[in-house]
C-alpha positions as CSV (number, residue, x, y, z in Angstrom):
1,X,-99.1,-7.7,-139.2
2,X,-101.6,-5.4,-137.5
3,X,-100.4,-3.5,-135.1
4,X,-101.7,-1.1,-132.0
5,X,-103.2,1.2,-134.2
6,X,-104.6,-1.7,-136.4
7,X,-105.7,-3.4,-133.5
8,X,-107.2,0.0,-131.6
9,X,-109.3,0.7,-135.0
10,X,-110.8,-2.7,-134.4
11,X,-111.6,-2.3,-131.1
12,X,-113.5,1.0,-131.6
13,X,-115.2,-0.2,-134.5
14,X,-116.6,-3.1,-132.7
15,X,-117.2,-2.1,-128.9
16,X,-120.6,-0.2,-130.2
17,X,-121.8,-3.3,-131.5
18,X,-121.1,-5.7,-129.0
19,X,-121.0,-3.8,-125.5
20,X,-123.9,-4.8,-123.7
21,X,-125.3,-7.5,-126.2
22,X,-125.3,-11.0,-125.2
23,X,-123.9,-14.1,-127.3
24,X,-126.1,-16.1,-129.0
25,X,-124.1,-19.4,-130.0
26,X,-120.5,-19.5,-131.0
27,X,-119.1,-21.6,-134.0
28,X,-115.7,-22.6,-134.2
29,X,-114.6,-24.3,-137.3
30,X,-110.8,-24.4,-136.5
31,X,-109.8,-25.5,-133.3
32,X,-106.4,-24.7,-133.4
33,X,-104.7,-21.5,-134.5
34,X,-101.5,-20.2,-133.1
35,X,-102.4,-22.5,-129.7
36,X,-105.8,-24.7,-129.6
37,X,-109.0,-22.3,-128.5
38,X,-110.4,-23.9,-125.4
39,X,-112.7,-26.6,-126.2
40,X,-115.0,-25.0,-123.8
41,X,-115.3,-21.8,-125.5
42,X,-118.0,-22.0,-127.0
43,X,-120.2,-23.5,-124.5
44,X,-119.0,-20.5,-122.0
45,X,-119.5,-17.9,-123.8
46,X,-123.0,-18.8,-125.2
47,X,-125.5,-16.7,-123.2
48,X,-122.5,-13.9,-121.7
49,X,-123.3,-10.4,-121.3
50,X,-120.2,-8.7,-123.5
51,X,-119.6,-6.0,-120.9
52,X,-117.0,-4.0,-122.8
53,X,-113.7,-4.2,-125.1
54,X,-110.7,-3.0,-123.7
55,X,-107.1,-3.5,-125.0
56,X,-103.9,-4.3,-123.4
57,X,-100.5,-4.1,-126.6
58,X,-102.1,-6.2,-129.2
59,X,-104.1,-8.3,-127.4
60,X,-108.0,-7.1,-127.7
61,X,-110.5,-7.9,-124.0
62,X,-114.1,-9.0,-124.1
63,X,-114.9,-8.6,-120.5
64,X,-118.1,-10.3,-119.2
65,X,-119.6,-11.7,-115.9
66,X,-117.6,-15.1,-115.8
67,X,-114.2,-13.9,-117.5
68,X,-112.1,-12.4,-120.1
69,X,-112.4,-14.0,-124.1
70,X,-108.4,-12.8,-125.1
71,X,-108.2,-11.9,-129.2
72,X,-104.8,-11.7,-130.6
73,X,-105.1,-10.5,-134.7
74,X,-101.6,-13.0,-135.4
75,X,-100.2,-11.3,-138.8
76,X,-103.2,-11.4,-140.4
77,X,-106.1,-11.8,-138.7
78,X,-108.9,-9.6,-138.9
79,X,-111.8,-9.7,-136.6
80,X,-115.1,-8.4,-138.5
81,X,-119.1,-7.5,-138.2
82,X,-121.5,-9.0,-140.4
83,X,-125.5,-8.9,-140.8
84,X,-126.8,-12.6,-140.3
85,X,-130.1,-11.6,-141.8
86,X,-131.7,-12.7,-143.7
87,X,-128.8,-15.5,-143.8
88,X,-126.1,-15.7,-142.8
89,X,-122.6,-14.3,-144.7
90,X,-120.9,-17.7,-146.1
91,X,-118.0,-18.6,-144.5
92,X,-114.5,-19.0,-146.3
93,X,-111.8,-22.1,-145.2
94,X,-109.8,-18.5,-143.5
95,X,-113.1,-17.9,-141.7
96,X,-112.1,-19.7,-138.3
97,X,-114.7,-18.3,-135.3
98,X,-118.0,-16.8,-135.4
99,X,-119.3,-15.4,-132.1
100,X,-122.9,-14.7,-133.3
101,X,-125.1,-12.2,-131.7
102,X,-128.7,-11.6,-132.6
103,X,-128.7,-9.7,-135.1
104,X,-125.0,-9.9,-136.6
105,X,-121.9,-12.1,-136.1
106,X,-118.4,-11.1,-134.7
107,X,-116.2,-13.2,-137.2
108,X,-112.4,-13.9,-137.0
109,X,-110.7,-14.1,-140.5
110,X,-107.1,-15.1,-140.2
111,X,-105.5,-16.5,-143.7
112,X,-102.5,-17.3,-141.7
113,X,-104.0,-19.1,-138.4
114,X,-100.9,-17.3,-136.1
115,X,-104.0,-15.5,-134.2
116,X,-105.2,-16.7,-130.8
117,X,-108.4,-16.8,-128.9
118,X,-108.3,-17.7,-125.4
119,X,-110.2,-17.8,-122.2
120,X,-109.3,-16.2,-118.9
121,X,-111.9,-17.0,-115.9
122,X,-113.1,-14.5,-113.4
123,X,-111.9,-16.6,-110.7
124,X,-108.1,-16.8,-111.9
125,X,-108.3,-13.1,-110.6
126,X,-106.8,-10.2,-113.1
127,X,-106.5,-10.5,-116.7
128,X,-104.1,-8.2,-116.7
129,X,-102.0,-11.4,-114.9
130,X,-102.6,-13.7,-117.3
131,X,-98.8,-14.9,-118.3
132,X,-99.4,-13.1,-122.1
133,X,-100.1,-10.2,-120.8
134,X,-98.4,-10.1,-117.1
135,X,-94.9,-9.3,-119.1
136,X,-95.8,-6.4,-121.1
137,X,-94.4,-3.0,-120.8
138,X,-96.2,0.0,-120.5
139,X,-98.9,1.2,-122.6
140,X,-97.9,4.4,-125.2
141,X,-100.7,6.4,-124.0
142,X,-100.3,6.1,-120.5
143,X,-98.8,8.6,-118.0
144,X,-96.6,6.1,-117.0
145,X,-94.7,6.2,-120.7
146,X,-92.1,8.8,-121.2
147,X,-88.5,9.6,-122.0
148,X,-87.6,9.1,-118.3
149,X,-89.3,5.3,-118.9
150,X,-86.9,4.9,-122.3
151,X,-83.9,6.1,-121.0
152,X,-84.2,4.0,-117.3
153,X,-84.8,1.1,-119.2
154,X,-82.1,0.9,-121.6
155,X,-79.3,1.9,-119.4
156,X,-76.6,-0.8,-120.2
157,X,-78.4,-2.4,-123.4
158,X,-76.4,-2.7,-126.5
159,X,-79.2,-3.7,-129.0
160,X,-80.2,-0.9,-131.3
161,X,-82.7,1.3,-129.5
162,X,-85.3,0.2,-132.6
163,X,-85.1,-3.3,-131.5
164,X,-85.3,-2.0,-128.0
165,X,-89.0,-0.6,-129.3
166,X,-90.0,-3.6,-131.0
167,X,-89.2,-6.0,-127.9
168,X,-92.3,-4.9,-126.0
169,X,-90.8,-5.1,-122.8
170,X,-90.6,-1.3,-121.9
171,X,-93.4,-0.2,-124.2
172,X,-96.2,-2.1,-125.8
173,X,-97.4,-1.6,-129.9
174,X,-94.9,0.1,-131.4
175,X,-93.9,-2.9,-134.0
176,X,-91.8,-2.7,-137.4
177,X,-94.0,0.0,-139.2
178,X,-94.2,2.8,-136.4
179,X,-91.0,1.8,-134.9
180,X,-89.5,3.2,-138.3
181,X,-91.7,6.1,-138.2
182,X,-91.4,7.3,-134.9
183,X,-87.6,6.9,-135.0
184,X,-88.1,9.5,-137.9
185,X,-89.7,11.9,-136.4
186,X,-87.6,12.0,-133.4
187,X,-84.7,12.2,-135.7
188,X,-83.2,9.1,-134.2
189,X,-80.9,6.7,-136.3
190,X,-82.3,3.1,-135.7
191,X,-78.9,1.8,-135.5
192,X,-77.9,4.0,-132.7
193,X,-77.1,1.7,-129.3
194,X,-80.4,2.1,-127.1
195,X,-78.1,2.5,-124.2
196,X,-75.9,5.4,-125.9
197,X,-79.2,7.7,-126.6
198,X,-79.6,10.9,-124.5
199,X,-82.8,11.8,-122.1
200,X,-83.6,15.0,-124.6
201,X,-83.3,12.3,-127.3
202,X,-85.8,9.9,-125.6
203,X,-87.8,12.8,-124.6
204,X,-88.5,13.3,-128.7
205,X,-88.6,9.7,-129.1
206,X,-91.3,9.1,-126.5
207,X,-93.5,12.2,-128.0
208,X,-92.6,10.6,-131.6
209,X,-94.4,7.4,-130.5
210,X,-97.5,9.4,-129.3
211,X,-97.9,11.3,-132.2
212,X,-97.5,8.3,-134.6
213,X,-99.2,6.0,-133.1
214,X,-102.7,8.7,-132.8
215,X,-102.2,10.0,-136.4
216,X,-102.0,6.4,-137.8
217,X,-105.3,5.2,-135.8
218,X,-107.2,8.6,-136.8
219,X,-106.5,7.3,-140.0
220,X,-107.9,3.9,-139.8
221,X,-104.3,2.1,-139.2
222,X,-102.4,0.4,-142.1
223,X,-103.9,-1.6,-144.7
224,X,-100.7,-3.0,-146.7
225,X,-102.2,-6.6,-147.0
226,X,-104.6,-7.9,-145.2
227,X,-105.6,-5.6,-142.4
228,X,-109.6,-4.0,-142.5
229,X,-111.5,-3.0,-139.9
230,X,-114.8,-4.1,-138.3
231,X,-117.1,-3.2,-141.0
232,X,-114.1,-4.3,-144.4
233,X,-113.1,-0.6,-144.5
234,X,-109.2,0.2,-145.4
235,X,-107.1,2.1,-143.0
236,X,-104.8,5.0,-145.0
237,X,-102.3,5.4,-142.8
238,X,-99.9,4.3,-145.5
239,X,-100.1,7.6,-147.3
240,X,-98.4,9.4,-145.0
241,X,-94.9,7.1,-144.5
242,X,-92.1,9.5,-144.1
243,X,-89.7,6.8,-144.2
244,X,-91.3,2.9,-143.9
245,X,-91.7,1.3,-147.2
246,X,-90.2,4.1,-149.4
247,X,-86.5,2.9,-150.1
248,X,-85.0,5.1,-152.9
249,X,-87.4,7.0,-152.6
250,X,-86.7,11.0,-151.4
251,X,-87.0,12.1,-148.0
252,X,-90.5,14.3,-147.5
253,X,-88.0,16.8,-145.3
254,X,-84.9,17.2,-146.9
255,X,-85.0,14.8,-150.1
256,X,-81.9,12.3,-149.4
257,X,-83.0,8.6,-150.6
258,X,-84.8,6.9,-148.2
259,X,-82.5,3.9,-147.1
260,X,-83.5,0.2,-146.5
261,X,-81.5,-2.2,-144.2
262,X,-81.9,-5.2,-142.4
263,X,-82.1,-5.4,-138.4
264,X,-83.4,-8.4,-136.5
265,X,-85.1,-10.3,-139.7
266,X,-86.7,-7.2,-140.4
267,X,-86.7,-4.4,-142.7
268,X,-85.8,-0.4,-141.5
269,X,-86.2,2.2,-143.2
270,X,-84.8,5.6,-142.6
271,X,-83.1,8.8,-143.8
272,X,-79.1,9.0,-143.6
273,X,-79.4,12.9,-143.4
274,X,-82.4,13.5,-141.4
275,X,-82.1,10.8,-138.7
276,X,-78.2,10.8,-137.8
């Protein structure tokens, strides 16, 4: 499932092309994916000024004139940019949106269908209020995220402080790959009650979560299935796991087998000596 990095590598590699170009026509061959795309879509968009691309957690922002087009990848959606001359690129039955532009199409590819697109106008005031995005906590790379932010936040909470990362209530992006990660590096057992661990240890955690999340998106994200970005390139983030994805496998640091459990339907990784 892509992820903030995945979803930050696709917004840089498709802001250059479509900031400041205007839509052309937009095809919709499947008019519902994880909730129906507005059957106006396509009809308001045609002839928009894209102003710029911004993102809030997961969710990618075309700004223009009139409103807000709102892009969630789902778990494997992929949004892509291809040359439409001197034809256009055959479509595929995963192929669900094309938002063509005049010389190249912006096209959503989503095998699964648990993607959205939707519309926010102008005129219902913020984006950032708009009722999937209203409830999300803050973003990794703000000022506003810290150790402090962890530690206020899970005062009293008994779920595990990685299932306190991946609820997206206190910060935003950090889903099952770089939850592991981060938890790692900040030498943080992802067991460990969120409302039992210290300031100094949030301090580490918070500057964990930093330092993943930019090393995986200078990398080009994760590609472990279906993730590419804009242009079909890979991301090789992967490489680099200390922990996610390795089970039995040594620790980079200290060389203890890398253990694999089971916490909210979803699999942790983590090692017993490093991260106690």
């Amino acid at each position: 499932m892509p992820e903030l990095p995945e979803v930050e590598v696709t917004r840089r590699g498709i802001e250059p092309y479509v900031a400041g170009r205007r839509v052309e026509a937009v095809q919709v061959r499947t008019p519902v994916l994880r909730w129906p795309i507005p059957a106006h879509l396509a009809n308001t968009l045609a002839t928009l000024k894209v102003d710029k691309v911004e993102r809030r957690g997961k969710y990618l922002l075309f700004e223009t004139a009139e409103g807000w087009l709102i892009v969630h990848l789902g778990m494997t959606g992929t949004l892509r940019v291809l040359r439409h001359t001197p034809r256009p690129p055959e479509a595929t039955r995963h192929d669900h949106v094309d938002i063509v532009f005049d010389d190249f199409i912006l096209r959503y590819r989503d095998p699964r269908r648990f993607g959205a697109m939707l519309w926010h106008p102008r005129a219902d005031g913020d984006v950032l209020d708009y009722p999937l995005l209203a409830s999300l906590g803050v973003e990794p790379f703000s000022p506003e995220f810290s150790g402090a932010t962890l530690f206020r936040a899970t005062r009293g909470r008994k779920v595990s402080v990685k299932q306190a990362l991946l609820a997206g209530d206190i910060v935003v992006g950090v889903g099952n790959i770089y939850a592991s990660e981060s938890l790692f590096r900040a030498g943080i057992r992802p067991t460990a009650a969120a409302g039992r661990v210290s300031p100094v240890r949030y301090d580490l955690l918070a500057d964990a979560v930093r330092v993943t999340l930019a090393a995986a998106i200078d990398k080009g994200g994760s590609t472990l299935r279906d993730f590419v970005g804009s242009i079909g390139e890979s991301g090789y983030f992967q490489l680099d796991y200390f922990v996610y994805d390795r089970a039995g496998l040594p620790c980079h640091v200290c060389g203890t087998a890398i253990k694999q459990i089971v916490q909210g339907q979803r699999s942790t990784y983590f090692c017993p000596r490093c991260q106690r």
